[in-house]
PDB file of N, CA, C and O in Angstrom:
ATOM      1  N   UNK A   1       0.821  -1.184   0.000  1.00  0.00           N
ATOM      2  CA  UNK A   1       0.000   0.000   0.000  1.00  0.00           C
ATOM      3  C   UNK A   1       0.870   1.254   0.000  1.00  0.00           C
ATOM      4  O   UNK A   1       0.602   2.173  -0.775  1.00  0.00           O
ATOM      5  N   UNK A   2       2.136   1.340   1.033  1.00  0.00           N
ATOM      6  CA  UNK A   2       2.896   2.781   0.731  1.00  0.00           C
ATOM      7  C   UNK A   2       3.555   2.803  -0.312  1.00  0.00           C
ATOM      8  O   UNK A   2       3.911   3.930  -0.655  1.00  0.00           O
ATOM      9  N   UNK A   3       3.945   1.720  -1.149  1.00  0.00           N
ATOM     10  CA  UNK A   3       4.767   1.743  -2.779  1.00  0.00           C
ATOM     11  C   UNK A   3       3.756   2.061  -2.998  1.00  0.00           C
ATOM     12  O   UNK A   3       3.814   3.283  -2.862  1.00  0.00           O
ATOM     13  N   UNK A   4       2.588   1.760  -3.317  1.00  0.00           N
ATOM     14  CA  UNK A   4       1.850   2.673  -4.477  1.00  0.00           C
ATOM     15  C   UNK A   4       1.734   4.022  -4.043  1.00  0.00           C
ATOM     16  O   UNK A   4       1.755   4.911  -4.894  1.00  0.00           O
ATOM     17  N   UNK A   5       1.629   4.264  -2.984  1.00  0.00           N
ATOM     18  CA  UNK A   5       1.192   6.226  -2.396  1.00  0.00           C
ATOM     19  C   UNK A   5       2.493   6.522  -2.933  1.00  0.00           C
ATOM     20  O   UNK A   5       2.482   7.315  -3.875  1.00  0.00           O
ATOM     21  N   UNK A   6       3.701   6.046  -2.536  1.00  0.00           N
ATOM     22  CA  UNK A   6       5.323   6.976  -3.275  1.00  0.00           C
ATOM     23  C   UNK A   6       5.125   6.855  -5.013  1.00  0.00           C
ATOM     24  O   UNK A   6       5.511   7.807  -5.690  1.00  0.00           O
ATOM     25  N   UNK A   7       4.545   5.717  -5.653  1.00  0.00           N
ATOM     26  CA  UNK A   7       4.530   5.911  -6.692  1.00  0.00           C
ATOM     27  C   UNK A   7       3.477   6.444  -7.335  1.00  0.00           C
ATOM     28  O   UNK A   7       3.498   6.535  -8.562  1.00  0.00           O
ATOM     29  N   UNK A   8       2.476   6.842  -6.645  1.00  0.00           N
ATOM     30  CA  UNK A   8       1.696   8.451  -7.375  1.00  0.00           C
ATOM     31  C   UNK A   8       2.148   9.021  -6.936  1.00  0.00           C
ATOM     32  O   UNK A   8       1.671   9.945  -7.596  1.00  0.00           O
ATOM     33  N   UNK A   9       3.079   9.739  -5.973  1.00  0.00           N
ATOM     34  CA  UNK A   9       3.468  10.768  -5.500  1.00  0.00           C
ATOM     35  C   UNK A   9       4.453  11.145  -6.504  1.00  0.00           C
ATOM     36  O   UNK A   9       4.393  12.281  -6.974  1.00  0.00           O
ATOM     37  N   UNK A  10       5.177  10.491  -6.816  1.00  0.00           N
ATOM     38  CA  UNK A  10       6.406  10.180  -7.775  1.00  0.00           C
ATOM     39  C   UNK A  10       5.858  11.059  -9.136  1.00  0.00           C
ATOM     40  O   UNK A  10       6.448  11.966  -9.723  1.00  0.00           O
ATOM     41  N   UNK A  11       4.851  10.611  -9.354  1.00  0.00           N
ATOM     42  CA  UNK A  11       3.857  11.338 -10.497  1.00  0.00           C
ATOM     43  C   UNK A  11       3.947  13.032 -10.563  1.00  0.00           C
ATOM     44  O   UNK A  11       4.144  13.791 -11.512  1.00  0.00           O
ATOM     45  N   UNK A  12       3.698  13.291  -9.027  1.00  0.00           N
ATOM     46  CA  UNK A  12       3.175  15.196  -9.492  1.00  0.00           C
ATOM     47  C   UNK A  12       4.228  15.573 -10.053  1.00  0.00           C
ATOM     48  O   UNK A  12       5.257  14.925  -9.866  1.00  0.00           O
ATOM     49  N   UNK A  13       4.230  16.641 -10.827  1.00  0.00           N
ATOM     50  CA  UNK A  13       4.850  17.426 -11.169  1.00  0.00           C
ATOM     51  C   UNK A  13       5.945  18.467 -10.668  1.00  0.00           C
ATOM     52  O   UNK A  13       6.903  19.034 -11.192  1.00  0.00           O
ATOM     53  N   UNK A  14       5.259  18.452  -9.202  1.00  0.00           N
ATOM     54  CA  UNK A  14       6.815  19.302  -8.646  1.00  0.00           C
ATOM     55  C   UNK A  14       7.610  18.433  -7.836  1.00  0.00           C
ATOM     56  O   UNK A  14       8.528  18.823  -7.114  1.00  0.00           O
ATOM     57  N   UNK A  15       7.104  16.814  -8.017  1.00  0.00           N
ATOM     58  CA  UNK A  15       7.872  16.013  -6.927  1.00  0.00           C
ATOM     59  C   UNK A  15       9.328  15.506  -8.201  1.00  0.00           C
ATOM     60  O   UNK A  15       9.251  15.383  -9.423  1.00  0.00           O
ATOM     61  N   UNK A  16      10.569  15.312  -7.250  1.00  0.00           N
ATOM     62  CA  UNK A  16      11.496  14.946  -8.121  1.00  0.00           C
ATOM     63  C   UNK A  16      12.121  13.803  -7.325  1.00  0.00           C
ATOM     64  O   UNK A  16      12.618  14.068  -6.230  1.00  0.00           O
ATOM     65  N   UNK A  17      12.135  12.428  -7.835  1.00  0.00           N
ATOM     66  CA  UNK A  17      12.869  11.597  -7.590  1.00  0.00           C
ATOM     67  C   UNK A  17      14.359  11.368  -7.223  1.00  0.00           C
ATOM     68  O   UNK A  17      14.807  10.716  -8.166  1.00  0.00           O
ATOM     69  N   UNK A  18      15.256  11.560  -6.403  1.00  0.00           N
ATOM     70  CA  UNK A  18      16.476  12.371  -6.566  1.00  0.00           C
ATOM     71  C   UNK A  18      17.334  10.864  -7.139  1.00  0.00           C
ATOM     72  O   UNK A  18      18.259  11.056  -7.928  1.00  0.00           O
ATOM     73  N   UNK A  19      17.069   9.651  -6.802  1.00  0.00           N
ATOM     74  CA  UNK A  19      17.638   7.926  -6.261  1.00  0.00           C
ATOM     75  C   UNK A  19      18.136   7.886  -5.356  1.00  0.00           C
ATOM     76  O   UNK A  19      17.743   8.579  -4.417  1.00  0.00           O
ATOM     77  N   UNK A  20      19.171   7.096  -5.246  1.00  0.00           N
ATOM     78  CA  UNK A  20      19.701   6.072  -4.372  1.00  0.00           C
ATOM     79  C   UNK A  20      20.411   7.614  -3.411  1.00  0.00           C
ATOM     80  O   UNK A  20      20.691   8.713  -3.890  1.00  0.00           O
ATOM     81  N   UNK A  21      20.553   7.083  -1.755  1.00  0.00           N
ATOM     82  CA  UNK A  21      21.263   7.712  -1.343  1.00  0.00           C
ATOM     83  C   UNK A  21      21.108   7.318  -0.028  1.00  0.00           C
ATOM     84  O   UNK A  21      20.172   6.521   0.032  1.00  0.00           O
ATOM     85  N   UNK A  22      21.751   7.580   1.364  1.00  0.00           N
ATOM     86  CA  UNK A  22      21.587   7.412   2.476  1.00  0.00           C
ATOM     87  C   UNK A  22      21.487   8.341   3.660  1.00  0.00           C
ATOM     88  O   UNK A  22      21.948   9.465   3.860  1.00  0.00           O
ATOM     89  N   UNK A  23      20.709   7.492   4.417  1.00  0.00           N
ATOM     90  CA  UNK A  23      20.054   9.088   5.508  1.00  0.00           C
ATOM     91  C   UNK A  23      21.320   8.851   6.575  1.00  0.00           C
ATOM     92  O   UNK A  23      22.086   7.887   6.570  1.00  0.00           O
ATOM     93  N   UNK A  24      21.338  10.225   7.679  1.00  0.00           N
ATOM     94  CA  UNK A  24      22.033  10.185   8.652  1.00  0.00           C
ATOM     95  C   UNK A  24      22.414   9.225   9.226  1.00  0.00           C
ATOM     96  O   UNK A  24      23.594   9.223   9.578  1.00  0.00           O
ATOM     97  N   UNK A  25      21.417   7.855   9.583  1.00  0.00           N
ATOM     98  CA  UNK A  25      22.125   6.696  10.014  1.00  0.00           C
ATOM     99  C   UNK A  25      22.604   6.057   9.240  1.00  0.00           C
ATOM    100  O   UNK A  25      22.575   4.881   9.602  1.00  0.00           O
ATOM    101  N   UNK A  26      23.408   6.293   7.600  1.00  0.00           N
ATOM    102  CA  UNK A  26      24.138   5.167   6.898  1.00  0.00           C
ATOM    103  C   UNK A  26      23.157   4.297   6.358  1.00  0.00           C
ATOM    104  O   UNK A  26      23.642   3.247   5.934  1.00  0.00           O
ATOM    105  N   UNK A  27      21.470   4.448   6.198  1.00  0.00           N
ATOM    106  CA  UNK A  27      20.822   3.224   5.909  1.00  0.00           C
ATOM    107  C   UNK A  27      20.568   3.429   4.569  1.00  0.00           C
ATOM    108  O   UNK A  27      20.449   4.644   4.415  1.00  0.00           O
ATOM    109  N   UNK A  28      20.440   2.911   3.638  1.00  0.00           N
ATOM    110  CA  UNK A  28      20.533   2.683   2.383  1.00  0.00           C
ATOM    111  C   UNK A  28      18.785   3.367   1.908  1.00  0.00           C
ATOM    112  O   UNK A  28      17.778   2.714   2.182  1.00  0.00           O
ATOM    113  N   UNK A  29      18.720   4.546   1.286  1.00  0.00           N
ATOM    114  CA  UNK A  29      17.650   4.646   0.506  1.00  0.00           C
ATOM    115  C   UNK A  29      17.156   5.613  -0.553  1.00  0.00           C
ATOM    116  O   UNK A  29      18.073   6.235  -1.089  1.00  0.00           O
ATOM    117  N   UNK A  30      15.622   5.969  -1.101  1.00  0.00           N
ATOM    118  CA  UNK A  30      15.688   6.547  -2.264  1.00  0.00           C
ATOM    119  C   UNK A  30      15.255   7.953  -1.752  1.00  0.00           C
ATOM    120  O   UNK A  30      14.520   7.882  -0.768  1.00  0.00           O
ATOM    121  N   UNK A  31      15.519   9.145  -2.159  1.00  0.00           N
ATOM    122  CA  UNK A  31      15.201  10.176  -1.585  1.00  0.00           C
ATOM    123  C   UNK A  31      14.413  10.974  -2.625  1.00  0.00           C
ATOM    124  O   UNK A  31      14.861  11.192  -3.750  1.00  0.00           O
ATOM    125  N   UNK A  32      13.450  11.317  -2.283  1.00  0.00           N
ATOM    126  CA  UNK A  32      11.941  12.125  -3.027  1.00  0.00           C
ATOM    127  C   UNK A  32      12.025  13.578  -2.232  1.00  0.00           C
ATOM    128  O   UNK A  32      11.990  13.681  -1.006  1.00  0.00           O
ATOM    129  N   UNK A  33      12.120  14.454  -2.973  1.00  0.00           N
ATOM    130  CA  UNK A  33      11.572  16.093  -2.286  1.00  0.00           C
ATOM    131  C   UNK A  33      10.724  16.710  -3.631  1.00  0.00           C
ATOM    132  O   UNK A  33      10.718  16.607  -4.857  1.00  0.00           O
ATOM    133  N   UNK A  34      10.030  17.408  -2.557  1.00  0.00           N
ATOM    134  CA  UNK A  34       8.915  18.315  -2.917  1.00  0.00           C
ATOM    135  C   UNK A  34       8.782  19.466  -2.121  1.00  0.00           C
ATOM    136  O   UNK A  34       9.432  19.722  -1.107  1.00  0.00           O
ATOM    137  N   UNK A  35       7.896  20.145  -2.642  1.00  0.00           N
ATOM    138  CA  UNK A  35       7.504  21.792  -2.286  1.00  0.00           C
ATOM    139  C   UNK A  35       6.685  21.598  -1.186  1.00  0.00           C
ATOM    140  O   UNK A  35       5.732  20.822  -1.123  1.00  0.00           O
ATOM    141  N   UNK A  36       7.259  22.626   0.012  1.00  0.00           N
ATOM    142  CA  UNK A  36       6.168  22.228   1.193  1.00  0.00           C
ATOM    143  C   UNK A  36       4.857  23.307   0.434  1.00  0.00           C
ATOM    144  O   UNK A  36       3.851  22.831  -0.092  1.00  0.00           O
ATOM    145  N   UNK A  37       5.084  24.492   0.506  1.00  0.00           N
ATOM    146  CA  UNK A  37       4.186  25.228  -0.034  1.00  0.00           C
ATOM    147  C   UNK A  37       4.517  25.945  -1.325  1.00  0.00           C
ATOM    148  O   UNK A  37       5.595  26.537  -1.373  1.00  0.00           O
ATOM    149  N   UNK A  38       3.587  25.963  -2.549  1.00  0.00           N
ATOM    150  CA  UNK A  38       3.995  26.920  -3.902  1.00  0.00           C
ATOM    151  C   UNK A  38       4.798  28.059  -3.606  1.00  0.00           C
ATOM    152  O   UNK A  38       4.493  28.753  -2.635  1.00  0.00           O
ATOM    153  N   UNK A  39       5.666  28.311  -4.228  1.00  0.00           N
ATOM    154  CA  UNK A  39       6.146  30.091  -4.383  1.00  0.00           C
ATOM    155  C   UNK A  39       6.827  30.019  -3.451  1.00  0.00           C
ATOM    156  O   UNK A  39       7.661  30.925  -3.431  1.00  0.00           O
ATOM    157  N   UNK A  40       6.905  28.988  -2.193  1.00  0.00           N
ATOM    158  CA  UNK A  40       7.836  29.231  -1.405  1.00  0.00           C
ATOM    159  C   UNK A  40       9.578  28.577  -1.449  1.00  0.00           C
ATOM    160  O   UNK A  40       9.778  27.964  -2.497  1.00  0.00           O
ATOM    161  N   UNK A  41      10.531  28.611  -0.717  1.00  0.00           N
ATOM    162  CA  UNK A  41      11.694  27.832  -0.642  1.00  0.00           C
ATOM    163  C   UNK A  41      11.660  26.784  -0.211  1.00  0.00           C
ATOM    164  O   UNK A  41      12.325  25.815  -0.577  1.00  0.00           O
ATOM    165  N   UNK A  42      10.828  26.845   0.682  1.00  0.00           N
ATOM    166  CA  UNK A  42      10.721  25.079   1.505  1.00  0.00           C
ATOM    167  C   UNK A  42      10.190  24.189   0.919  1.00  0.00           C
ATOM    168  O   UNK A  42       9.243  24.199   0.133  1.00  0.00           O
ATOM    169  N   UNK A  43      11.152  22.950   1.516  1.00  0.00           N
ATOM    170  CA  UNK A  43      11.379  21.381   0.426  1.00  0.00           C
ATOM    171  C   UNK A  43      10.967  20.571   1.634  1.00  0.00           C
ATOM    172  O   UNK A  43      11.113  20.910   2.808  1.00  0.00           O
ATOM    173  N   UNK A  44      10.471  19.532   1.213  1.00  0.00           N
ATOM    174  CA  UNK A  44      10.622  18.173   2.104  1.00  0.00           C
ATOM    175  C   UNK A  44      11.246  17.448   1.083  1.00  0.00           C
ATOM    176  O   UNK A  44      11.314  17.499  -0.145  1.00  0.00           O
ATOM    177  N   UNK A  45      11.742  16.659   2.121  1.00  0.00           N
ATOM    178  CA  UNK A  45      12.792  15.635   1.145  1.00  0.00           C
ATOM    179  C   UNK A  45      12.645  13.915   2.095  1.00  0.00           C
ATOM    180  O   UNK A  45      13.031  13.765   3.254  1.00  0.00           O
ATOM    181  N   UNK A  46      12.167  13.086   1.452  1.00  0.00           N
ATOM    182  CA  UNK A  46      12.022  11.645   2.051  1.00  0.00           C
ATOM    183  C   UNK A  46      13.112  11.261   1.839  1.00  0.00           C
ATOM    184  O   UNK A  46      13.905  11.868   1.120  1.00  0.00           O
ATOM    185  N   UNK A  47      13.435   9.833   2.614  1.00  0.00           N
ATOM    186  CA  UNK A  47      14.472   9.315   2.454  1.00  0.00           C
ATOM    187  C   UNK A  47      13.661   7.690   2.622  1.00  0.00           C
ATOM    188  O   UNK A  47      13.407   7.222   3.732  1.00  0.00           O
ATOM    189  N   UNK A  48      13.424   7.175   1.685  1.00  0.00           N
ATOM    190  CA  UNK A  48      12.238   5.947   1.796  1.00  0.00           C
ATOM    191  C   UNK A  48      13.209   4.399   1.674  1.00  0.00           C
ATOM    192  O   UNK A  48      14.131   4.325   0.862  1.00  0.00           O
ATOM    193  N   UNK A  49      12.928   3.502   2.380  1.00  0.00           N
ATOM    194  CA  UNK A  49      13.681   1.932   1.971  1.00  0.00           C
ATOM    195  C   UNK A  49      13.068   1.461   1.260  1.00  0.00           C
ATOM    196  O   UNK A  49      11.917   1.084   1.482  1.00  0.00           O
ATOM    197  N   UNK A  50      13.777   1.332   0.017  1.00  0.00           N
ATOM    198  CA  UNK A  50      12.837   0.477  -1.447  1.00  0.00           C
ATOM    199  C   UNK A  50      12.882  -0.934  -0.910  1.00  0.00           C
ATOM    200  O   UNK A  50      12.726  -1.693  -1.866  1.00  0.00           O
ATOM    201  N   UNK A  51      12.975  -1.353  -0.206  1.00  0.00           N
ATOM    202  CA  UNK A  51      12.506  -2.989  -0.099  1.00  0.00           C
ATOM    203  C   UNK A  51      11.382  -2.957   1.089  1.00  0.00           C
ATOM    204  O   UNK A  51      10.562  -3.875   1.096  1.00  0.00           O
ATOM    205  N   UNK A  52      11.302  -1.867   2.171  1.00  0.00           N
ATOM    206  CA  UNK A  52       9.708  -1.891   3.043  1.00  0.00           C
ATOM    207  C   UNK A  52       8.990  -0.492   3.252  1.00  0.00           C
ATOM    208  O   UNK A  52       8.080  -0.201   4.028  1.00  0.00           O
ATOM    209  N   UNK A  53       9.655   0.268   2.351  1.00  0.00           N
ATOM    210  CA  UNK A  53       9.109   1.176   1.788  1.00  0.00           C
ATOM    211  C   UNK A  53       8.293   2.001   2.992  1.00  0.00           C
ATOM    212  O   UNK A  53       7.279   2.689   2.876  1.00  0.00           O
ATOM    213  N   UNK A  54       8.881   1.776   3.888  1.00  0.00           N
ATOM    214  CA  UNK A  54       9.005   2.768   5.122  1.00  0.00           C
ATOM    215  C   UNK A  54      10.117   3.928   5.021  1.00  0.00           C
ATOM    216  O   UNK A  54      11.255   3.816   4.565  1.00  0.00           O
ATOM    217  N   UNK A  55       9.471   5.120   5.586  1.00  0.00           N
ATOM    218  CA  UNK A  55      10.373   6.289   5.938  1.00  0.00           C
ATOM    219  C   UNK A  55      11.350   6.007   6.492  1.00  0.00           C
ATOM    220  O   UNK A  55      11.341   5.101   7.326  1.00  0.00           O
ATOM    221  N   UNK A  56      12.438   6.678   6.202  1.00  0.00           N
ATOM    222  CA  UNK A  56      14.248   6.228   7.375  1.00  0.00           C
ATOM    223  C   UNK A  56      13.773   7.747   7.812  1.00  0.00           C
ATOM    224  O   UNK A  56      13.296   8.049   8.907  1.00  0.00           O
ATOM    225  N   UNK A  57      14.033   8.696   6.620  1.00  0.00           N
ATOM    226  CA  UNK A  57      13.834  10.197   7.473  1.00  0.00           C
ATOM    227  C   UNK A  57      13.459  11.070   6.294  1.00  0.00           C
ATOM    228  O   UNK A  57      13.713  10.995   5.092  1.00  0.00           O
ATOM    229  N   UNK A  58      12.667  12.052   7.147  1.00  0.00           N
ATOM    230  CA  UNK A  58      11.627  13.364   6.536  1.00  0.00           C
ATOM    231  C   UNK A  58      12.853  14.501   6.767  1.00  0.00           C
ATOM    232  O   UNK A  58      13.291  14.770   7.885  1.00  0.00           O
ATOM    233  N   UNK A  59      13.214  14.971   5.819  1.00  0.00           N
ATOM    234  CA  UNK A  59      13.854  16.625   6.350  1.00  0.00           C
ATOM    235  C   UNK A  59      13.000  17.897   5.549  1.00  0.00           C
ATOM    236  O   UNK A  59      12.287  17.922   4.546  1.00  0.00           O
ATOM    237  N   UNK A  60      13.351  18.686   6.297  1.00  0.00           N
ATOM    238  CA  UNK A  60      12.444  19.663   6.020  1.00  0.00           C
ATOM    239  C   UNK A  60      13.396  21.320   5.458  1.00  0.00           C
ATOM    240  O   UNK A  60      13.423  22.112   6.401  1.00  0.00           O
ATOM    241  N   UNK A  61      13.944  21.750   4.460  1.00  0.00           N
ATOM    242  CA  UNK A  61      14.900  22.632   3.709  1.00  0.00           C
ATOM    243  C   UNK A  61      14.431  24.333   3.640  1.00  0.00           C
ATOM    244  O   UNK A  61      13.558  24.542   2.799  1.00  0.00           O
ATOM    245  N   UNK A  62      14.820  25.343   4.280  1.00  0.00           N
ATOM    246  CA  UNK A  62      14.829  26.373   3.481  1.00  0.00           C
ATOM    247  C   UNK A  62      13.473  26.942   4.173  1.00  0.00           C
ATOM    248  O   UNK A  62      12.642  27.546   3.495  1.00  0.00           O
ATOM    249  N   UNK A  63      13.311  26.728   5.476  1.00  0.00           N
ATOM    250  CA  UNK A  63      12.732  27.355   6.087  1.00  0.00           C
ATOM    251  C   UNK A  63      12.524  28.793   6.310  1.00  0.00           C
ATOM    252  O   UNK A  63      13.439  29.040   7.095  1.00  0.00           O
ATOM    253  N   UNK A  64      12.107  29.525   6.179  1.00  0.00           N
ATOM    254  CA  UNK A  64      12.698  31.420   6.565  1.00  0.00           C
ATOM    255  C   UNK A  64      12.887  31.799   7.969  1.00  0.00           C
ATOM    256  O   UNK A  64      11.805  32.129   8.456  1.00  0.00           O
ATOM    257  N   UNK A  65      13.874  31.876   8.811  1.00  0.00           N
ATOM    258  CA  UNK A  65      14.137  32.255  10.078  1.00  0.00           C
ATOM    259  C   UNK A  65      13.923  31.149  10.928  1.00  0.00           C
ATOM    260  O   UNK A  65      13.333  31.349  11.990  1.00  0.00           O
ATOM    261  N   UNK A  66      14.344  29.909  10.604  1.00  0.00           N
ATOM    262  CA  UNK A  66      14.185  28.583  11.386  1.00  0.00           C
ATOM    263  C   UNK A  66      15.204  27.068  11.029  1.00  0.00           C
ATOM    264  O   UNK A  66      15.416  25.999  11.601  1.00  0.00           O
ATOM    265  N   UNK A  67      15.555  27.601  10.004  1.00  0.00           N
ATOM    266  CA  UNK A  67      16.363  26.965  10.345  1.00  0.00           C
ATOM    267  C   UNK A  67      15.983  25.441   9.015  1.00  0.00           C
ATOM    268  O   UNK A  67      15.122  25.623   8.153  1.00  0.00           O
ATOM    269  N   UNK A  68      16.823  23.986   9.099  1.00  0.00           N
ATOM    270  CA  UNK A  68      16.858  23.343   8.669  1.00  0.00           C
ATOM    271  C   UNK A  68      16.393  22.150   9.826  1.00  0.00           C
ATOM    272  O   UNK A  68      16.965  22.068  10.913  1.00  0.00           O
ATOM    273  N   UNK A  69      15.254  21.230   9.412  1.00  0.00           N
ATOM    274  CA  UNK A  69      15.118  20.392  10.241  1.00  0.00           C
ATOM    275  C   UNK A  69      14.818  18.869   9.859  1.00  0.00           C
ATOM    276  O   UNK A  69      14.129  18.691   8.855  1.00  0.00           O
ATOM    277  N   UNK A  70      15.278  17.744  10.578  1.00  0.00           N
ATOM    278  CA  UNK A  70      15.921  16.321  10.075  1.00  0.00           C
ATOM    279  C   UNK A  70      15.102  15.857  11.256  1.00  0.00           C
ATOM    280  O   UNK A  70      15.254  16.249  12.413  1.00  0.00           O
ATOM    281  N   UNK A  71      13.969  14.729  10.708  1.00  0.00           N
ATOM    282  CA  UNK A  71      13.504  13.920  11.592  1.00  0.00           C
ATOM    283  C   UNK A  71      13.524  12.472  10.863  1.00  0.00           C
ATOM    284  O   UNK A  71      13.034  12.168   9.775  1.00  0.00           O
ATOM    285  N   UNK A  72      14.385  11.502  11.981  1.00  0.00           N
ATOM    286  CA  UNK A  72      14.758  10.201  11.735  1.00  0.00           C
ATOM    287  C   UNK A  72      13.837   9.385  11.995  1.00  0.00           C
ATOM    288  O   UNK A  72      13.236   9.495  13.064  1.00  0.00           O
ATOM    289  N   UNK A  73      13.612   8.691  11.365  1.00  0.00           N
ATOM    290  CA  UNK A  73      12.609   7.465  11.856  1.00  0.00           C
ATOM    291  C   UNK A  73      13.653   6.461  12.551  1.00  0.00           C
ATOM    292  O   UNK A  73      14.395   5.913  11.736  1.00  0.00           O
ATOM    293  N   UNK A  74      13.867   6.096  13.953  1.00  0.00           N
ATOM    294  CA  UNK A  74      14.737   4.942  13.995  1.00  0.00           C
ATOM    295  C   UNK A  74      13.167   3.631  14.007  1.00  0.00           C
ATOM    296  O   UNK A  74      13.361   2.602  13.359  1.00  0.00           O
ATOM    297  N   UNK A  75      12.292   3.724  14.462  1.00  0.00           N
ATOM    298  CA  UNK A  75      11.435   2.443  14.361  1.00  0.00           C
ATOM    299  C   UNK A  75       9.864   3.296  13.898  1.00  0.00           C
ATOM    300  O   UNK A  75       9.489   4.464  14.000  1.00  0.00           O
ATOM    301  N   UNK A  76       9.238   2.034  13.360  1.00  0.00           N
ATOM    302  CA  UNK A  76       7.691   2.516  13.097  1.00  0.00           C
ATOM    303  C   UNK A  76       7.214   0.874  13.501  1.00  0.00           C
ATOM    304  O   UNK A  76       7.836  -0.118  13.882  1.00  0.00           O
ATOM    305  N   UNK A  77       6.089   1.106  13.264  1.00  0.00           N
ATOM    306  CA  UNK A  77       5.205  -0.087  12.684  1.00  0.00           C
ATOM    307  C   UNK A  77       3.670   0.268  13.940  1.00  0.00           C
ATOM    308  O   UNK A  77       3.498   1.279  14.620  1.00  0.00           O
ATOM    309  N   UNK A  78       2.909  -0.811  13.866  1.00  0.00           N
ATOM    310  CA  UNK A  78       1.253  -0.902  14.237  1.00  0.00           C
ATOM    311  C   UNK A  78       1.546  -1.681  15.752  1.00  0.00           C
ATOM    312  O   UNK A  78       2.210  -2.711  15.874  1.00  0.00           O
ATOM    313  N   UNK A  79       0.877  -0.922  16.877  1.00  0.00           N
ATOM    314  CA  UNK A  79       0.482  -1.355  17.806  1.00  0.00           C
ATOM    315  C   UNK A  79      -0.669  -0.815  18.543  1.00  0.00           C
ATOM    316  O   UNK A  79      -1.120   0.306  18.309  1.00  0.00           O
ATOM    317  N   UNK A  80      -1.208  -1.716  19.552  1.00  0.00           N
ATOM    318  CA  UNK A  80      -2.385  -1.706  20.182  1.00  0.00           C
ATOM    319  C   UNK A  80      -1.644  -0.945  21.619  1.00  0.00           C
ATOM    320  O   UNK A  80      -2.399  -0.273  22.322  1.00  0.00           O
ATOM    321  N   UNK A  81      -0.806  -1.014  21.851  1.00  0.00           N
ATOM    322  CA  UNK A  81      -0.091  -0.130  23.022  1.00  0.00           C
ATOM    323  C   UNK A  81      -0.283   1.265  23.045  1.00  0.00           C
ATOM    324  O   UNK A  81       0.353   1.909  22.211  1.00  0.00           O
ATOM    325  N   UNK A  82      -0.976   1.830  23.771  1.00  0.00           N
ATOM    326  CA  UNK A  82      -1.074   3.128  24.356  1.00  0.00           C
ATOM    327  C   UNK A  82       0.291   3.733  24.979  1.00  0.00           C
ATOM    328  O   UNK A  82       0.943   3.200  25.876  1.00  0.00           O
ATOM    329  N   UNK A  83       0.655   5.186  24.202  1.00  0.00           N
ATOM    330  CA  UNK A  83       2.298   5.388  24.030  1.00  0.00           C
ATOM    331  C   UNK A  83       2.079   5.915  25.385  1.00  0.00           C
ATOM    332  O   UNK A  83       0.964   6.244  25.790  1.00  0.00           O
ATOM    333  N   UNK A  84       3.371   6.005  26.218  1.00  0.00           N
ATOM    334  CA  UNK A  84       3.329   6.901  27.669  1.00  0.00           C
ATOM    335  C   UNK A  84       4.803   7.702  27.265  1.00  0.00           C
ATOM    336  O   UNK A  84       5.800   7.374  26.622  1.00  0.00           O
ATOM    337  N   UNK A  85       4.333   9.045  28.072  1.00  0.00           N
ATOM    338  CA  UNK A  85       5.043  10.262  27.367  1.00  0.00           C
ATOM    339  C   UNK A  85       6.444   9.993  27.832  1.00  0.00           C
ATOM    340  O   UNK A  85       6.656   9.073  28.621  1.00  0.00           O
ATOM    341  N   UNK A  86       7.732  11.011  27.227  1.00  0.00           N
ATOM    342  CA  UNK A  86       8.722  10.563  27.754  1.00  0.00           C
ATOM    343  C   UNK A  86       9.716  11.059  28.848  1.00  0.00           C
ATOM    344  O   UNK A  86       9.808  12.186  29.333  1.00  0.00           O
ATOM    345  N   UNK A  87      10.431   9.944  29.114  1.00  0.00           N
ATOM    346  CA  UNK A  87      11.292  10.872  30.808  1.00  0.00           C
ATOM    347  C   UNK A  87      11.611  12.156  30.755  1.00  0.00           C
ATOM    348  O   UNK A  87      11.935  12.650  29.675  1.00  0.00           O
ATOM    349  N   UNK A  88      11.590  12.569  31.390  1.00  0.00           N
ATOM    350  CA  UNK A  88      11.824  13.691  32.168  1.00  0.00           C
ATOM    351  C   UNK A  88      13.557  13.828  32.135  1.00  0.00           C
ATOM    352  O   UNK A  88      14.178  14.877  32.307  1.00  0.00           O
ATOM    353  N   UNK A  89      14.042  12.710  31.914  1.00  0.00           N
ATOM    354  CA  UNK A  89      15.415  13.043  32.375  1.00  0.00           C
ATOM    355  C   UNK A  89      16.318  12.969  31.153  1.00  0.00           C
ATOM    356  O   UNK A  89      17.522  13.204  31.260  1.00  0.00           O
TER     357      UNK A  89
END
């Protein structure tokens, strides 16, 4: 189901396929950016694993007065566990 959402996404017109490349942790994958909003500078840029086609990491480019920001996926997946917030320490 998410290979097909990257591969219409792959489709629009302002999305550009960049290939092969690797995110901050060294993990092997394909990187897709697009326009967060028209007319503006800001990019998102995926960093997707072509074999489970899960996110490694979302960065976010060209913000105005904020800066550049990199969010890693180290784990995902489906649970019935109710998350509890995190330490304090």
């Amino acid at each position: 189901m998410r290979g097909a959402a990257y591969q219409a996404l792959a489709t629009l017109p302002a999305v550009r396929v960049e290939g092969r490349t690797t995110d901050p942790q060294g993990r092997p994958g394909v990187a897709v950016t697009f326009p967060i909003q028209e007319g503006q500078p800001t990019q998102g840029r995926l960093i997707i694993d072509p074999d489970t086609s899960k996110v490694l990491t979302f960065e976010v480019t060209g913000m105005p007065q904020k800066g550049d920001r990199v969010n890693v996926v180290l784990e995902s997946g489906w649970t019935d566990t109710k998350p509890s917030p995190p330490s304090t320490e």
